[in-house]
PALOKE-585710 format. One record per residue (C-alpha): x, y, z. Coordinates in nm, 3 decimals. Layout:
# PALOKE-585710
        x        y        z
        X        Y        Z
...
This chain:
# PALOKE-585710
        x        y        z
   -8.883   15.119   14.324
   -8.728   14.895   14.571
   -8.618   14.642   14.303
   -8.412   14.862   14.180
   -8.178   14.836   14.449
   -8.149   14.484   14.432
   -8.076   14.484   14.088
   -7.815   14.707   14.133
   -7.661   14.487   14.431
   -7.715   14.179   14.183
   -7.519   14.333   13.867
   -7.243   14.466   14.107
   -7.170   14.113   14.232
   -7.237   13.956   13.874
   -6.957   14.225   13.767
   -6.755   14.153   14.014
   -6.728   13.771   13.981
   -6.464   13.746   13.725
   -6.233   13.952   13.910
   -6.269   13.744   14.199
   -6.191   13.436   13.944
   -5.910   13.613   13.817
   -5.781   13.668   14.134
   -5.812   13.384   14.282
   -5.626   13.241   13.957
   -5.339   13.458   13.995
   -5.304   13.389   14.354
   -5.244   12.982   14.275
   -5.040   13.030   13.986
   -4.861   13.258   14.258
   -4.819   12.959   14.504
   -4.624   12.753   14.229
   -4.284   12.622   14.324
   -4.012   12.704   14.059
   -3.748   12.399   14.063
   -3.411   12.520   13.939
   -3.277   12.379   13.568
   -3.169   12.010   13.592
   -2.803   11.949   13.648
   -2.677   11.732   13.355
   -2.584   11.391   13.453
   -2.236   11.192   13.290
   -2.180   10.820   13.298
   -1.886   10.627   13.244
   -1.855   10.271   13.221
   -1.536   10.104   13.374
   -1.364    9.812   13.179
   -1.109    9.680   13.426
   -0.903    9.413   13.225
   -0.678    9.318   13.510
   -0.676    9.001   13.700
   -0.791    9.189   14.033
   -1.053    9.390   14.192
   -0.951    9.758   14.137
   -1.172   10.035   14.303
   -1.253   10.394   14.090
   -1.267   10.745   14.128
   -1.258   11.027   13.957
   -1.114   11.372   13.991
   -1.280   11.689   13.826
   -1.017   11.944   13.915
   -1.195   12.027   14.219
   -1.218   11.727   14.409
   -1.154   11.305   14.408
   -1.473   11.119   14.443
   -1.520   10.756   14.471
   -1.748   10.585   14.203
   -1.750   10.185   14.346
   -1.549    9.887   14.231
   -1.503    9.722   13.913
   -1.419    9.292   13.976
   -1.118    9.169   13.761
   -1.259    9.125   13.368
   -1.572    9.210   13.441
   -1.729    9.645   13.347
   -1.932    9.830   13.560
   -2.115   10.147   13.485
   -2.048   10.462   13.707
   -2.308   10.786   13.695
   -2.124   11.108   13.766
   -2.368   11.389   13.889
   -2.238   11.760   13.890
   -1.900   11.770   13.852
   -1.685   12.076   13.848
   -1.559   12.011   13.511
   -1.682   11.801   13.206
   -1.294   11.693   13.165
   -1.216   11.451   13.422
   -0.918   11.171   13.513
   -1.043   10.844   13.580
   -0.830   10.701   13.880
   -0.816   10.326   13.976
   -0.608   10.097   14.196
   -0.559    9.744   14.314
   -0.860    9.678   14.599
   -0.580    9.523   14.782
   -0.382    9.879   14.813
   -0.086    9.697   14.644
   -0.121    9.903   14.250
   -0.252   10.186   14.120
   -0.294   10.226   13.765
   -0.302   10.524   13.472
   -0.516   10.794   13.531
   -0.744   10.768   13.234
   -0.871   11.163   13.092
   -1.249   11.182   12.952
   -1.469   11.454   12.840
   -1.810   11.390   13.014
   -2.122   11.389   12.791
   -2.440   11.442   12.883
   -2.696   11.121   12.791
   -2.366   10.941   12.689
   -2.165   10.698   12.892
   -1.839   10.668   12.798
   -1.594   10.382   12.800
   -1.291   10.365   12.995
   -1.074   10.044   13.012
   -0.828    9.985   13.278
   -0.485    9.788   13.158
């Protein structure tokens, strides 16, 4: 008669064992992080076809941010992360401070960079 007892204590904790798997499963799948969706990212790539150094920005409706410089005849490629609007003016000027030129509209696309030549 006494093995009866522990064979009762041994099938209890043989039944038990998968819950204790399964919970232990559900706790780490618990612990996961969840990142938030990516936020698309635009490029543009700058043609500046005057003979000097002109520095870019752009303005989204919301703000003017500065991309970088673009040296006389020679492109440059800008990324644009997160703007407030897809449609956006391309601004540049003279590096010197003595010209500013067109402001230049584009639709952003995402996995696209799109041209943009400064006269």
């Amino acid at each position: 008669m006494s093995s009866k007892p522990h064979f009762r204590s041994r099938l209890r904790r043989t039944a038990l064992l998968p819950l204790v798997i399964a919970a232990a499963a559900a706790a780490c799948v618990r612990g996961a992080s969840v990142q938030p969706a990516p936020t698309p990212v635009y490029a543009v790539s700058v043609r500046n076809t005057t003979a000097a150094e002109i520095v870019v920005s752009y303005d989204d409706g919301a703000a003017s941010r500065a991309l970088g410089t673009v040296p006389a005849g020679r492109t440059e490629r800008f990324v644009i992360a997160a703007p407030a609007s897809t449609t956006v003016d391309i601004v540049a000027r003279a590096a010197s401070g003595n010209a500013t030129f067109q402001p230049v509209t584009v639709q952003l696309v995402a996995g696209s960079t799109i041209p943009v030549t400064i006269r």
